[in-house]
C-alpha positions as CSV (number, residue, x, y, z in Angstrom):
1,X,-70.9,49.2,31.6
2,X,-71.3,52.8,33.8
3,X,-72.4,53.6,36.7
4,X,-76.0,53.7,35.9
5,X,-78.5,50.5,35.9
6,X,-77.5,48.7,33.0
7,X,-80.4,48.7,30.3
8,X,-79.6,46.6,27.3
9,X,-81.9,47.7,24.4
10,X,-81.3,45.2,21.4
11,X,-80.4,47.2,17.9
12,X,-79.3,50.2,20.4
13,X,-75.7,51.7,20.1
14,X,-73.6,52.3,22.5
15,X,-70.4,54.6,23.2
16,X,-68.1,53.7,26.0
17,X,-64.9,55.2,27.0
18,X,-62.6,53.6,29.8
19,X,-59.2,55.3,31.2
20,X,-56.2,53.8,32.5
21,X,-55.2,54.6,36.3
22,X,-54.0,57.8,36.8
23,X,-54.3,58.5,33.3
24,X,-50.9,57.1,32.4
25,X,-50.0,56.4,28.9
26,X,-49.8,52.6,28.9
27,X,-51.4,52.4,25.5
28,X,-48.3,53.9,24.8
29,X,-46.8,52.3,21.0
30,X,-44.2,50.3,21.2
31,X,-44.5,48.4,17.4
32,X,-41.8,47.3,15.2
33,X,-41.1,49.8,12.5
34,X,-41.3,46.9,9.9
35,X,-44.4,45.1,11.5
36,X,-47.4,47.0,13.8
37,X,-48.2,43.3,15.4
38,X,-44.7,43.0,17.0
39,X,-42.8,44.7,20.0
40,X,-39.8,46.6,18.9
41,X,-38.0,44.0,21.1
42,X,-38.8,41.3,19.6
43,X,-36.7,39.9,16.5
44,X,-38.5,40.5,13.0
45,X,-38.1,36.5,12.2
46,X,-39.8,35.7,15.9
47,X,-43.2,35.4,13.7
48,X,-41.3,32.9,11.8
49,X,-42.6,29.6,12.2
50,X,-39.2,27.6,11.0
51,X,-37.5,29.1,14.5
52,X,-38.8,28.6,18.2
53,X,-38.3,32.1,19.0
54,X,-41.5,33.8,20.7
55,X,-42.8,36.8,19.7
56,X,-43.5,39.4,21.7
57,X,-46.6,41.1,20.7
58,X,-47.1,45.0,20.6
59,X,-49.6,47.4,22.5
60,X,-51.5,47.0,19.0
61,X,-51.4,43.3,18.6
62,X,-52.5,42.7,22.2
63,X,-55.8,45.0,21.9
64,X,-56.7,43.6,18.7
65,X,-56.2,39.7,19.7
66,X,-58.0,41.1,23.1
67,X,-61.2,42.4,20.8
68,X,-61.2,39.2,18.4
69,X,-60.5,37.0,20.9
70,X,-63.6,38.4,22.8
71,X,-65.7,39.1,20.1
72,X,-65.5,34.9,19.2
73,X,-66.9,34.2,23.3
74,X,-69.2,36.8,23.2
75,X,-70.6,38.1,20.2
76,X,-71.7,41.7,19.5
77,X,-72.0,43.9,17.3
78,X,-68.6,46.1,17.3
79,X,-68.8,49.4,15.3
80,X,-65.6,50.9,16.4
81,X,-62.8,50.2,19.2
82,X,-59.8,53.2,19.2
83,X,-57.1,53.4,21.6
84,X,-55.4,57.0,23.0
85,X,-52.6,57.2,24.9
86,X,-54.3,57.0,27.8
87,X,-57.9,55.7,27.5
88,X,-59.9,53.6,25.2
89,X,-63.2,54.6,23.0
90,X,-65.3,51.6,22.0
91,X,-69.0,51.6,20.1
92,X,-70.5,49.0,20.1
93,X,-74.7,47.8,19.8
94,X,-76.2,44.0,19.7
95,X,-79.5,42.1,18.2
96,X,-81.5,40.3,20.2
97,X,-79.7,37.3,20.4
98,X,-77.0,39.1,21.3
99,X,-78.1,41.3,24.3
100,X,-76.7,39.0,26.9
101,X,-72.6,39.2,25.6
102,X,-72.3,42.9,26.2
103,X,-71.4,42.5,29.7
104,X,-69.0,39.7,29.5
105,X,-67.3,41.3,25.9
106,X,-66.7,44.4,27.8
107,X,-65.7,42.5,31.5
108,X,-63.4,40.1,28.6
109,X,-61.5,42.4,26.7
110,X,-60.4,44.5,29.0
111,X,-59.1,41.6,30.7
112,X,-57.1,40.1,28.4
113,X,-56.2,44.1,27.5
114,X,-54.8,44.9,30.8
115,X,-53.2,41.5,31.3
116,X,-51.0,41.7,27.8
117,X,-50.1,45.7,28.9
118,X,-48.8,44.3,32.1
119,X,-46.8,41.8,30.9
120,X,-45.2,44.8,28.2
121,X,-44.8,47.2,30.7
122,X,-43.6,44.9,33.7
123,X,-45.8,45.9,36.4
124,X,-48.3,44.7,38.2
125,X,-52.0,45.8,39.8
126,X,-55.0,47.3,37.8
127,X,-54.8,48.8,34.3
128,X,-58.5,50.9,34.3
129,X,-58.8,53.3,37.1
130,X,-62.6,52.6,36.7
131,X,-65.9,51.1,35.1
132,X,-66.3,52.2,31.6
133,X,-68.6,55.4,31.5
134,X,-70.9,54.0,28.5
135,X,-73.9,55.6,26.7
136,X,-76.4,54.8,24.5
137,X,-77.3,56.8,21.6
138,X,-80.3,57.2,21.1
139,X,-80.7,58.4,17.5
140,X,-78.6,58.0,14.0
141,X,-77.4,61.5,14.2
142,X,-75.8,61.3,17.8
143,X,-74.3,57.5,17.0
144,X,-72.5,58.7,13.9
145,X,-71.1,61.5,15.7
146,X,-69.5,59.3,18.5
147,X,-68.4,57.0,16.0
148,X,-66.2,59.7,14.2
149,X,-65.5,61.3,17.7
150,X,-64.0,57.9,18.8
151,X,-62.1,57.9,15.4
152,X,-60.4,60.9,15.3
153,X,-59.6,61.5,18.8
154,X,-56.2,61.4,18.8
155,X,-56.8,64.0,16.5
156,X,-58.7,66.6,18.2
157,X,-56.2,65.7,21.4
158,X,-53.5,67.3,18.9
159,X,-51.8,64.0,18.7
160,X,-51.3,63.5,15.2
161,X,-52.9,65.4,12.2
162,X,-54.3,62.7,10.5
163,X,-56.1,59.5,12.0
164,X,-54.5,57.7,8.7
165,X,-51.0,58.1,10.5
166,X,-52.0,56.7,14.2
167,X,-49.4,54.6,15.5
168,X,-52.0,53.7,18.3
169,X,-54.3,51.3,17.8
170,X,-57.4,52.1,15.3
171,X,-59.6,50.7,12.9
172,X,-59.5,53.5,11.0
173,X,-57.8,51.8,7.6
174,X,-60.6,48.8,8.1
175,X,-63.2,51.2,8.7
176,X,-62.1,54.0,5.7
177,X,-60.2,51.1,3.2
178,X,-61.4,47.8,4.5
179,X,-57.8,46.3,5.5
180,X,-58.2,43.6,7.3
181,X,-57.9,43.4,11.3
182,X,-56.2,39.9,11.8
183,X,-54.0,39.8,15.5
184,X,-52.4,36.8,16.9
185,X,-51.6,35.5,20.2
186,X,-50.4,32.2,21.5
187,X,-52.9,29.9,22.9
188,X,-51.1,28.9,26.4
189,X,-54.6,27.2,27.6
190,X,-54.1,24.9,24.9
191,X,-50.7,24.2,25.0
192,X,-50.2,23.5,28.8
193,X,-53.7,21.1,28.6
194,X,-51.9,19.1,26.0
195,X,-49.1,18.6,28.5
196,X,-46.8,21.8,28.8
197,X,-43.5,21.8,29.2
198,X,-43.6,18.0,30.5
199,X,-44.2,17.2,26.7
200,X,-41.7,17.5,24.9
201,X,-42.9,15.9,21.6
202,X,-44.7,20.1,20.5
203,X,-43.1,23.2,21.4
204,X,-45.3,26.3,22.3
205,X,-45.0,28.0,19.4
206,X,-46.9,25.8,17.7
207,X,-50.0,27.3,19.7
208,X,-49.4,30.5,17.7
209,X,-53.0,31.6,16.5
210,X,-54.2,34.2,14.4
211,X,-57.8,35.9,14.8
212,X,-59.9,37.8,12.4
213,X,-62.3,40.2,13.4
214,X,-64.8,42.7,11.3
215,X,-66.7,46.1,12.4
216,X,-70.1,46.1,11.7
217,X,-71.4,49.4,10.1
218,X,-73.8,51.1,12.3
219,X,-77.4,50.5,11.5
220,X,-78.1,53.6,9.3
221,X,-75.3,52.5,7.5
222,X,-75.8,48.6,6.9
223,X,-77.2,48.8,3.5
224,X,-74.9,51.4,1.7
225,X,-72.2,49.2,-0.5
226,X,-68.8,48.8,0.9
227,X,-67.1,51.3,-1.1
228,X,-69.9,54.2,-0.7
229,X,-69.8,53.7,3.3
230,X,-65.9,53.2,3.3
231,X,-65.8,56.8,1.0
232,X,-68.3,58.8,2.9
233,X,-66.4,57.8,6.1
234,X,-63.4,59.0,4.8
235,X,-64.7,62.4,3.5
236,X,-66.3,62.7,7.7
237,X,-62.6,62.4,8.9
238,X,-61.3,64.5,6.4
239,X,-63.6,67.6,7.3
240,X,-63.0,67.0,11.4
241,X,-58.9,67.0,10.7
242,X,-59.7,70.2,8.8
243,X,-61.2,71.9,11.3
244,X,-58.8,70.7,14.2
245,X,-56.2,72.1,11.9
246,X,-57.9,75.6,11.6
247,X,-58.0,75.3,15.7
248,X,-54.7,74.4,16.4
249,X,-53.4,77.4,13.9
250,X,-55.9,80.1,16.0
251,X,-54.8,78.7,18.8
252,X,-51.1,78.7,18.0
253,X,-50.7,75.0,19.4
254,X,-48.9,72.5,17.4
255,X,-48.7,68.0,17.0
256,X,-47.4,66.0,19.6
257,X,-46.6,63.5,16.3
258,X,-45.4,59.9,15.8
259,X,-42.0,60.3,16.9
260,X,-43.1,62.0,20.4
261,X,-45.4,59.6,20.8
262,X,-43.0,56.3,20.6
263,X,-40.9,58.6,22.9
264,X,-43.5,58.8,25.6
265,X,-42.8,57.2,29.1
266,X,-45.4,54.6,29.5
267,X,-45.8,55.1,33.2
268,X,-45.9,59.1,32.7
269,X,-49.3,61.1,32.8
270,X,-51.0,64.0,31.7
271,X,-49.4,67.4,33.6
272,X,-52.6,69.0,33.0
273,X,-55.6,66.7,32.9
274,X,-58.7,67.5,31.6
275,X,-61.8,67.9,34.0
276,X,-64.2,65.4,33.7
277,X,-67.5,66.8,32.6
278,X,-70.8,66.0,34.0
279,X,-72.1,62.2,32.8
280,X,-75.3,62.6,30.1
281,X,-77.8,60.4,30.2
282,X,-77.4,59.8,26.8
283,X,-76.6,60.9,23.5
284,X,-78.9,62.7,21.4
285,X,-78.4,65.4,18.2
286,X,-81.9,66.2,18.6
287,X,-83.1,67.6,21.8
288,X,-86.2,66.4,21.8
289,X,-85.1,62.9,21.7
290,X,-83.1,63.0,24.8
291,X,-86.2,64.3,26.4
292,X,-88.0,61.0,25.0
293,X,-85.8,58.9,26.8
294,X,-85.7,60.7,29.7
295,X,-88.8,59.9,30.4
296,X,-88.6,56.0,29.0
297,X,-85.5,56.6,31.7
298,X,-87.4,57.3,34.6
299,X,-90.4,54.6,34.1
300,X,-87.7,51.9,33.4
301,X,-86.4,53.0,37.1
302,X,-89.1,52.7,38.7
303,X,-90.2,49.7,37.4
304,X,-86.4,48.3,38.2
305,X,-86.4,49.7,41.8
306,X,-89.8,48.1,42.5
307,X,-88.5,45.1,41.4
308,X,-84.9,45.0,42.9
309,X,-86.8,45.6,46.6
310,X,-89.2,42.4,45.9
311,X,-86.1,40.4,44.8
312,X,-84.1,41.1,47.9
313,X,-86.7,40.6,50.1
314,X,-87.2,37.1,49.1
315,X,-89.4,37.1,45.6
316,X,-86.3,35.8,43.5
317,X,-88.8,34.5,40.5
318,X,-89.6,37.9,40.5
319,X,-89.2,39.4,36.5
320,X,-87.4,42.5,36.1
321,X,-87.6,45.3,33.2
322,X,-86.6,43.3,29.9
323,X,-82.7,44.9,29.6
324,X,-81.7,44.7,33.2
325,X,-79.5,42.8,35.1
326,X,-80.5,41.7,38.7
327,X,-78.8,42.9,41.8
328,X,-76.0,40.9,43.9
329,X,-77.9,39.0,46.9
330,X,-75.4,39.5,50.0
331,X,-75.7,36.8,52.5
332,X,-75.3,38.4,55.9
333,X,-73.6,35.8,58.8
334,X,-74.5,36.4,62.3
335,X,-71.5,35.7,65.4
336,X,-74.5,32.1,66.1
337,X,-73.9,30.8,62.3
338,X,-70.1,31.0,62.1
């Protein structure tokens, strides 16, 4: 999750953001201009199921087959998952039941994410240049705010001027209109345990499988109807592309736009990177919150610290602060055991 101690608080949200290596722009869209789920190399009939042509799937297909392929192993509770050029935002929280599938949703979809941009891209090595920096946050105000951040990044990046036309991956239209996020992807583990290519009574596209996935509203919002969240959400991004708009006309800047976008060099990078700014704690809109958990911060260290030392030092039924993980053992071989 980031580079702190992981503490899993159930019902808590949390904000994570995860860049590609050397920022390059491998989530880059590549779509069909008659349908977002396939590559523009790929024939429109490949999705056909009367033909054995394969589809190739695009940038957005293979993150949101990625998330609902995850989210099926390892259950959570996903509030929002945006892709820029260059990095991901995700939000996510999870019950109690739920508490032990953050680590392997996170570890899982960026997985399956990296190994589907390789394959597009034709190359080879590691996709993120790091672990996810993630955050919780700790009150309403702060997770709303993140949430919409996530959303309209692109946005404030001077990508596009409205989230509504991303060509990048969002679930804006889900989250604003409640369209439907439904990705496919072919099932190879199934198809080569039912024999492979040394079967030739099924073909692999018969493997094809779709996957439907949902964001859940974020806690403050779970008992608004459908329609009242979706149109509140909606007036939020509204009001943040306004301002960006008002910025970018002080500021004399301008849209990179769709067009630039599917032009962009998958492989290229920023020329001017942003710095990255010292890592919060947490996230808080009121002050005296952070402050709160600062201090719920510091007792949860010391509590874990105390009980990492007793665990390495031979006290493995030793119980650790509810929320944590416990440390890696290393085994240490001397030149008389090998």
């Amino acid at each position: 999750m980031s580079a702190n101690v992981r503490w899993v608080v159930p019902d808590r949200v949390y904000e994570s953001t995860v860049r590609t290596v050397d920022r390059q722009f491998l989530f880059t869209p590549n779509h069909h201009p008659e349908d977002p789920l396939l590559a523009n190399t790929s024939p429109l009939g490949a999705m056909s199921m009367d033909n054995d042509l394969i589809p190739e799937p695009s940038i957005i297909n293979i993150i949101g087959s990625a998330v609902g392929r995850t989210l099926e192993k390892y259950p959570i509770q996903l509030h929002c998952f945006e892709a820029n050029s260059s990095h991901l935002h995700e939000q996510y929280s999870a019950n109690s039941e739920q508490t032990g599938n953050l680590a392997g949703f996170v570890r899982g979809v960026h997985s399956l994410i990296a190994r589907g941009v390789n394959k597009t891209w034709d190359r080879e090595g590691h996709v993120f240049g790091a672990r996810a920096r993630t955050y919780p946050c700790i009150d309403e105000g702060a997770a709303e705010q993140k949430l919409l951040y996530a959303v309209t990044n692109a946005v404030k990046d001077n990508l596009l001027e409205r989230v509504s036309k991303t060509p990048l991956f969002s679930t804006y239209d889900h989250l604003a209109k409640g369209e439907k996020l439904r990705f496919w992807y072919i099932d190879y583990e199934a198809y080569w345990a039912a024999g492979g290519s040394r079967k030739k009574s099924h073909r692999l596209k018969d493997y094809l499988k779709w996957v439907e996935w949902k964001c859940a509203p974020l806690p403050q919002h779970a008992k608004m109807p459908d329609h009242q969240r979706q149109a509140y959400f909606r007036k939020q991004v509204r009001d943040i592309e306004a301002d960006c708009k008002k910025k970018r006309k002080e500021a004399g800047k301008s849209v990179l736009g769709k067009t630039k976008l599917f032009e962009t060099d998958p492989r290229d990078r920023p020329k001017n990177p942003k710095k990255s700014g010292m890592a919060p704690l947490c996230h808080a809109a009121d002050k005296e919150n952070a402050k709160t958990f600062k201090k719920e911060w510091r007792a949860f260290m010391d509590r874990f610290i105390e009980a990492s030392a007793d665990y390495r030092n031979g006290l493995y039924d030793r119980e650790f602060p509810e929320g944590s993980y416990r440390p890696p053992l290393v085994t240490i071989y001397t030149a008389s055991k090998l």
